[in-house]
N, C-alpha and C positions, 0 to 999 in steps of 0.2 A: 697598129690599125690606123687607118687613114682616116683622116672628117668623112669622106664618101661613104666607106664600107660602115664605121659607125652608124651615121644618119639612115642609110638603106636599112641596116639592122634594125636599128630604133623603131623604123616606120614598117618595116615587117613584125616585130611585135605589138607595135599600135594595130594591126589589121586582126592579126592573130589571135592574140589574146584577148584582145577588144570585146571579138565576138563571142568568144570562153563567157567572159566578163559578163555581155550581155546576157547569155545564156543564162548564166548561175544568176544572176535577178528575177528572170524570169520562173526560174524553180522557183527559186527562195519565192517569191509572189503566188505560188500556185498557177501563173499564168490566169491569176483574175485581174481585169481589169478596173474594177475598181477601187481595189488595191491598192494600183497605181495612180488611180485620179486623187485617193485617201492613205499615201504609206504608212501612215498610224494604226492603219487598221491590221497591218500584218502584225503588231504585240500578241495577238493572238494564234499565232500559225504555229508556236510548239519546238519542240528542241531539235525539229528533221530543218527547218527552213532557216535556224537559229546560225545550225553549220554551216549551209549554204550561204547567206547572207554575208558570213565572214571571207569565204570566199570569193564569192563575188565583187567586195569591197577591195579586197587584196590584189585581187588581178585587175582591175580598175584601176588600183593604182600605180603597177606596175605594167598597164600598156598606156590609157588616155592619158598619163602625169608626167612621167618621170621622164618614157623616152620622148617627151616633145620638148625636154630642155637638151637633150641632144640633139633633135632634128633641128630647134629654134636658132643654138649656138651654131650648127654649121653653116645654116643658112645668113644667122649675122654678117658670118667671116667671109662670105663669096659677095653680098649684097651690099657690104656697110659702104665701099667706094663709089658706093652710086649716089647716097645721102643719107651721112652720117646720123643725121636727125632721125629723118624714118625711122632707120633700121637699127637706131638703140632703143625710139619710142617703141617701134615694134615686139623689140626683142625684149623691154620689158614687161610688157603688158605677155608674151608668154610664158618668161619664167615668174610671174604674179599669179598665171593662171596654174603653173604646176605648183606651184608653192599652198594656196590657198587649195588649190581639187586634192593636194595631199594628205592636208589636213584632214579637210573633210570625209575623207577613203579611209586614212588609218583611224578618227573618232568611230565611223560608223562598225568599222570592222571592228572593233575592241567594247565601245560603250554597248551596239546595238544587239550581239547576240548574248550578253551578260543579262541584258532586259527580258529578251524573250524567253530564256531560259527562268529567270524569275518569274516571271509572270506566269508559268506553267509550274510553280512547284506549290505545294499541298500549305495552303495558310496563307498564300501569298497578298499582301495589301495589291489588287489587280487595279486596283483603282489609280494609285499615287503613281504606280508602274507602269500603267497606259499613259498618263497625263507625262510621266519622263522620256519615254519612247515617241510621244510628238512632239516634244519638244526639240530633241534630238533631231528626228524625220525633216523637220520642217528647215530648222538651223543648216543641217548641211546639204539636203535637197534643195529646198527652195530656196536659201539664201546664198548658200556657198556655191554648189554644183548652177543652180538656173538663173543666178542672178548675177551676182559678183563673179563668178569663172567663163558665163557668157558673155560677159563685156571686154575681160580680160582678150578672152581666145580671139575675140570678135577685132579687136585692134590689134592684133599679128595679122591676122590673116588676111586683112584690109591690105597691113604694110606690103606683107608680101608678094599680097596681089598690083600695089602699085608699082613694089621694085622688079617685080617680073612681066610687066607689059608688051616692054620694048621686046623682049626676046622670044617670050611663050604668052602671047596675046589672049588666047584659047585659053591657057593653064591659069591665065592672073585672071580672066571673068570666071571661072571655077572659084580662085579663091576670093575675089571679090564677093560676089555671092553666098558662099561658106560663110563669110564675116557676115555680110546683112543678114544673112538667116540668126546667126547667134545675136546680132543686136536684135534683132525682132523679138527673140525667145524671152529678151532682158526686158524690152518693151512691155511685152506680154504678161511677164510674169509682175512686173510695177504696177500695170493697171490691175490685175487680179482677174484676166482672162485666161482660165485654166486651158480651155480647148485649143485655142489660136496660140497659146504656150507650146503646148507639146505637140501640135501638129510645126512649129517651127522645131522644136528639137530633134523631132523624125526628120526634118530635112537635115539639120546639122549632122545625124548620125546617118545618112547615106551619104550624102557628099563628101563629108568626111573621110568615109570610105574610098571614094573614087579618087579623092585628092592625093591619099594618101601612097594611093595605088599609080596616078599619074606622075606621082614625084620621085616614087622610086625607079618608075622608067628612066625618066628625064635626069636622074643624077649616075643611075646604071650605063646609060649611052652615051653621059657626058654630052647630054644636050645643054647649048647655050644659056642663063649665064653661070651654067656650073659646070663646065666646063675644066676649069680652074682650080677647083677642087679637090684640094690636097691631102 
């Protein structure tokens, strides 16, 4: 298998599964929204949204994590001759963001439906058990996933919006953009502005989308500077 056919793969399971992923959150949450503005409060949604939530975690981490250290490392190895600095600074602050969002994905998926499921069985201390399920919620949502993995992703996708200018000017103000939105989201979430938080990660999770969809053109047609790409 060649870096190309890899990375296009990669980046069709991030679209793919991605959406799976979001889906099964949106179960596992009931599709309340407040839920989401409080994930602490789903402790109490019962052993149906227990299994899903595990799921959900599990494909999360095997589309948004894992394959963007394949996408990341192919793009280092077509990019890095343009400036080496860049595109290691880049290419670390990616494999930081898979390393840390994987953590976060396999905690949630193992600690979080152990919880809910406790928390629905007959005697259960539902008290101590909600206060361990935010604590959890808060650790890898808002600190790993919205704060530390937005800053991460946010400085690839900068890089690679500056090493792709020259070539795809259009594609690098996509990922320029991609990156300000996820610093925004890191922004947001420091100052403790929930709405202005997640109305940036709505933009991160669309444009993401298109990016990811724009890239696998651009490496399918062997458009410039991947061309190259072996």
């Amino acid at each position: 298998m060649t870096l190309r056919t890899a990375a296009i793969t990669a980046l069709v399971v991030t679209v793919v599964l991605g959406m799976i992923s979001n889906l099964l959150f949106l179960w596992a949450f009931e599709f309340r929204v407040d839920w989401f503005l409080d994930p602490a409060q789903l402790v109490a949604a019962g052993p149906a949204s227990a299994t899903l939530l595990r799921w959900a975690a599990l494909t999360d981490l095997f589309s948004y994590y894992l394959p963007t250290a394949v996408v990341a490392l192919a793009l280092w190895h077509v990019l890095r001759p343009r400036s080496p600095a860049l595109a290691d600074g880049a290419t670390l602050g990616a494999l930081g963001y898979v390393l840390a969002g994987s953590i976060g994905a396999v905690s949630l998926a193992t600690a979080g439906p152990m919880l809910l499921q406790a928390y629905a069985a007959p005697g259960a201390d539902q008290a101590s058990i909600a206060t361990a399920f935010a604590v959890l919620a808060e650790v890898v949502e808002r600190g790993v996933w919205q704060l530390l993995d937005t800053a991460l992703i946010g400085a690839w996708l900068v890089g690679v919006g500056l090493l792709t200018r020259a070539d795809q000017p259009a594609f690098s103000r996509l990922s320029l953009a991609l990156g300000g939105f996820a610093w925004l989201a890191t922004l947001f979430n420091v100052l403790g502005l929930g709405i202005a938080r997640d109305a940036a990660l709505g933009m991160v999770f669309a444009l993401w989308a298109a990016w990811s969809i724009w890239l696998i053109l651009l490496l399918g047609r062997r458009r410039a500077p991947f061309a190259t790409l072996a």
